[in-house]
C-alpha positions as CSV (number, residue, x, y, z in Angstrom):
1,X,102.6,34.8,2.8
2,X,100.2,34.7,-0.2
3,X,96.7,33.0,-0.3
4,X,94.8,32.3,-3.4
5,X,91.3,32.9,-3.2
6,X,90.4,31.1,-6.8
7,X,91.4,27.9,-5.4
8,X,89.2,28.4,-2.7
9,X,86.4,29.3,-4.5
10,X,86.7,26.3,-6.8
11,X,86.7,23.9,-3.7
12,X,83.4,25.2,-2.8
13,X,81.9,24.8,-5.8
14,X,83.4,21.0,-6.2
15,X,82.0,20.5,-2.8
16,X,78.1,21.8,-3.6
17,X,77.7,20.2,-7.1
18,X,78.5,16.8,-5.0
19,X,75.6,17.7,-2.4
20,X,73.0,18.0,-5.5
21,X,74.0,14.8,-6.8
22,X,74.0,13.1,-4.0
23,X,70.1,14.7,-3.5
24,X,69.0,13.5,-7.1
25,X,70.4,9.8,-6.4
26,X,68.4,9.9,-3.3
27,X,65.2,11.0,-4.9
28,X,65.3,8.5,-7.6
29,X,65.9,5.8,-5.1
30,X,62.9,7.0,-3.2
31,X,60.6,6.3,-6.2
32,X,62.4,3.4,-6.9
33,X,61.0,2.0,-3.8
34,X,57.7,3.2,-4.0
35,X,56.9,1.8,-7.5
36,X,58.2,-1.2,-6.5
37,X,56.1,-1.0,-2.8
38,X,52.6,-0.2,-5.3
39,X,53.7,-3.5,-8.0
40,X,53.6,-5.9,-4.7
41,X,51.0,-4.8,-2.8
42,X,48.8,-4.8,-6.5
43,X,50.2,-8.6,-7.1
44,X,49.5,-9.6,-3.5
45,X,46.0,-8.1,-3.6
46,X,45.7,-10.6,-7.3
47,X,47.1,-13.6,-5.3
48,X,44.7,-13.3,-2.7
49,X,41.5,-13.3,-5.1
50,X,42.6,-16.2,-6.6
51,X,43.4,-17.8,-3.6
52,X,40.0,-16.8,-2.6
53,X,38.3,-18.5,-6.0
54,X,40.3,-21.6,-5.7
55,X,39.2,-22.9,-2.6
56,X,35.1,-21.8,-3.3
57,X,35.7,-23.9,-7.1
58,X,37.6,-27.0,-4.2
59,X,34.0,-27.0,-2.2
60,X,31.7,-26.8,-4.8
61,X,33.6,-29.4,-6.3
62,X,33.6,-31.5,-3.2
63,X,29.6,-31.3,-2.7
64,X,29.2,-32.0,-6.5
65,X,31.3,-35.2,-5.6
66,X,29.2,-36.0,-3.1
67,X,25.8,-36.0,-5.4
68,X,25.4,-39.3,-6.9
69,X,23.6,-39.5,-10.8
70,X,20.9,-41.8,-9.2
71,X,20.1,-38.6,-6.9
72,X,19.8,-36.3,-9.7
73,X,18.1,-38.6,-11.5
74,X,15.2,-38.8,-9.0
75,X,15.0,-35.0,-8.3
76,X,14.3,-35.0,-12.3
77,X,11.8,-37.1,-12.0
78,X,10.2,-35.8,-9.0
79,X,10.1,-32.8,-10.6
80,X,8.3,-33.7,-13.8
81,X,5.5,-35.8,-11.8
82,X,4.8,-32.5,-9.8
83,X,4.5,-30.3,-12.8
84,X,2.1,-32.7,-14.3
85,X,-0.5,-32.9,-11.3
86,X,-0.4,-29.2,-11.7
87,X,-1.7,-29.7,-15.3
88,X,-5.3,-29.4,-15.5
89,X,-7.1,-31.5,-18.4
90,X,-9.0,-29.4,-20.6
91,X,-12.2,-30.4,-22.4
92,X,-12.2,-29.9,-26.3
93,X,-15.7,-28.5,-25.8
94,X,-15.1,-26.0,-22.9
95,X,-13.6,-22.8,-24.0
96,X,-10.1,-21.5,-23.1
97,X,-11.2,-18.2,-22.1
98,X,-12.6,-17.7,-18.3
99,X,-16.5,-17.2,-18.8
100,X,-18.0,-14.2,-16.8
101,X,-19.8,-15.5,-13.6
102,X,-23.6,-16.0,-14.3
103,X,-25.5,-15.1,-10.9
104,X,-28.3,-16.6,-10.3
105,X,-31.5,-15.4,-9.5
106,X,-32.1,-16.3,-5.4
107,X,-35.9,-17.8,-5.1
108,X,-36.1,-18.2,-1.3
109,X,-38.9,-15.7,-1.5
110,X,-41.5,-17.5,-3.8
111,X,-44.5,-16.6,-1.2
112,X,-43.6,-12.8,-2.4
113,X,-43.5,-13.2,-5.4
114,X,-39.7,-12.9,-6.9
115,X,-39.5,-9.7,-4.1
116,X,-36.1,-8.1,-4.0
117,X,-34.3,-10.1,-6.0
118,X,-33.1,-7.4,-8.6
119,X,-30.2,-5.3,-7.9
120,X,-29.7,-2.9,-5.1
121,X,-28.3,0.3,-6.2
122,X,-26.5,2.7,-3.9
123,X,-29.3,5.5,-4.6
124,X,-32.1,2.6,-3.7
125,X,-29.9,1.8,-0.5
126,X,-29.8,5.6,0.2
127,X,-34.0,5.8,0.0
128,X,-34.3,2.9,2.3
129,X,-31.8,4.3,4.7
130,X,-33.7,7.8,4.8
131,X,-36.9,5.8,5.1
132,X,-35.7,4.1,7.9
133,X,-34.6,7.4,9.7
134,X,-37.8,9.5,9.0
135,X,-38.6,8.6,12.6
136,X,-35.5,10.1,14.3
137,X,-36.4,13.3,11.5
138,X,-40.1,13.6,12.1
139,X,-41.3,12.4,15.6
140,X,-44.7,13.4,15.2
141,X,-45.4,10.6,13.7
142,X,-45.2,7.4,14.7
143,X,-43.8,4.5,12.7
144,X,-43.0,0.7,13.3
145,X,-40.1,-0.6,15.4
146,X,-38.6,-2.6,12.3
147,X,-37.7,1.1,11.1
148,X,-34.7,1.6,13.5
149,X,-33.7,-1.6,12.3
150,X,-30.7,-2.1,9.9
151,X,-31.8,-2.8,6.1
152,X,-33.2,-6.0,5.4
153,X,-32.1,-8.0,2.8
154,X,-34.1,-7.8,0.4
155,X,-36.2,-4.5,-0.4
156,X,-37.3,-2.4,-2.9
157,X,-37.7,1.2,-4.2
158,X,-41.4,1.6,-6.0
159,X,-43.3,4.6,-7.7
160,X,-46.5,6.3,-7.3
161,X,-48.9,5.7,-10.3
162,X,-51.7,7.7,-10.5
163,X,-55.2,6.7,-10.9
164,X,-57.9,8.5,-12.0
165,X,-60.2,8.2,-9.3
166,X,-57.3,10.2,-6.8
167,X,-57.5,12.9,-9.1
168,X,-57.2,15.9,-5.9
169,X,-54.5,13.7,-4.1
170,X,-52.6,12.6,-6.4
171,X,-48.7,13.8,-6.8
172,X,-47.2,16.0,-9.1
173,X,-44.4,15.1,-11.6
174,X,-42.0,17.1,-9.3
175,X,-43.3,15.7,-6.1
176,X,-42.3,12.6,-7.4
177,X,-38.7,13.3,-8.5
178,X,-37.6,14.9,-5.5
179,X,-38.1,11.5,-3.7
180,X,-37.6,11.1,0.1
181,X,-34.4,13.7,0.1
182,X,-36.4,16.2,-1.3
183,X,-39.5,15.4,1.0
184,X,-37.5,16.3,4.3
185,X,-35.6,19.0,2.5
186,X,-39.0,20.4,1.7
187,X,-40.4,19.9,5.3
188,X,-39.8,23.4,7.1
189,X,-40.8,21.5,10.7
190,X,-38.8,18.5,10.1
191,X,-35.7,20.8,9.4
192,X,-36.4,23.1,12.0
193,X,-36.4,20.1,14.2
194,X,-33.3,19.2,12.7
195,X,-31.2,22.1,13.2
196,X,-32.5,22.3,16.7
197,X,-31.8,19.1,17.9
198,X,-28.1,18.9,15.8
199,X,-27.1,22.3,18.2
200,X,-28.5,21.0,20.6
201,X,-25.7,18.0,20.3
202,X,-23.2,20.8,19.3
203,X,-23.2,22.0,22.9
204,X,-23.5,19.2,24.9
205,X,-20.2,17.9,22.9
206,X,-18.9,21.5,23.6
207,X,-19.5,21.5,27.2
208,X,-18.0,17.8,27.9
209,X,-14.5,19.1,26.1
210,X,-14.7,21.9,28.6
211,X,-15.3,19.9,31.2
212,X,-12.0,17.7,30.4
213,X,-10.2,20.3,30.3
214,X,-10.9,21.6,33.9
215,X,-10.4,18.1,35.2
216,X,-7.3,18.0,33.8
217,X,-5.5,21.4,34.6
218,X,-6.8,20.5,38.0
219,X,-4.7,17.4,37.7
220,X,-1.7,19.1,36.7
221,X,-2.4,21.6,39.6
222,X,-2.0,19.1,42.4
């Protein structure tokens, strides 16, 4: 009994090119679907925006309804009486350009004589204040109680002039200059006096920290 093994071989063959085919139909099927799939969800996600527009034109259209032309008419006018009492009426003679602020000159000290009534500078507020602290400086000598006051409010700065019959007493040009500043900065006792009594406030700061301290490791202690 013979067999032939061409036949056989072509039956396989026949049977494997029918597998492939079958794979390539399915494939294209596959995509089939998904295009189609993408084309709804994109005319779904179209529907639903225009959907969504629709209905906010239908209420604005409904509240436009409901606004009568008598209404609109009287918000116009409303608004065109309220924009004219906001208007300000402007003299032909008075300029359009804000005019600087003209101070005038205070006169509730006529008994002295116009005193104080010019500016006050920062470097004449400094002179007053290191006038007014010359006691806490120098306490040899004694000054008025008014001086550890604040500044009053109206003061001024002046400048010796020298006179001819002072001829020994009289100040120097660079005695002058220095003004108060210079005076204490010139003063070896008043600085001494400084220094000593700003230490002195140095410590007694120091030793209240330290103090704090203890009492407070103490705490954490117990």
């Amino acid at each position: 009994m013979s067999i032939s093994l061409e036949s056989y071989s072509l039956s396989e063959n026949n049977s494997s090119d029918t597998d492939s085919k079958q794979e390539n139909l399915a494939f294209d099927e596959f995509k089939l679907i998904d295009q189609l799939a993408k084309s709804a969800a994109l005319h779904l996600g179209q529907l639903v925006n225009e959907q969504k527009l629709l209905s906010t034109q239908g209420v604005l259209k409904n509240e436009l309804k409901k606004v009568t032309k008598k209404e609109l008419k009287g918000a116009s006018n409303e608004r065109v009486l309220d924009a004219k009492n906001k208007i300000k009426t402007i003299n032909e003679s008075d300029s359009v350009l804000p005019n600087k602020v003209i101070k005038k000159p205070v006169h509730e000290n006529k008994k002295w004589f116009g005193f104080g009534e010019g500016e006050i500078t920062e470097e004449m507020k400094l002179e007053a204040e290191l006038i007014r602290l010359k006691s806490f400086a120098d306490n040899t000598k004694k000054r008025s109680k008014d001086a550890t006051k604040e500044l009053p409010k109206y003061f001024e700065v002046g400048t010796f002039i020298n006179n001819h019959e002072d001829y020994y007493n009289r100040f120097t040009n660079r005695e002058k200059k220095r003004g108060n500043l210079g005076d204490i900065m010139e003063d070896e006792k008043v600085m001494n006096y400084i220094d000593r009594k700003s230490s002195e406030i140095i410590a007694a700061d120091q030793e209240k920290k330290k103090a704090l301290r203890v009492r407070a490791t103490k705490k954490k202690r117990h």
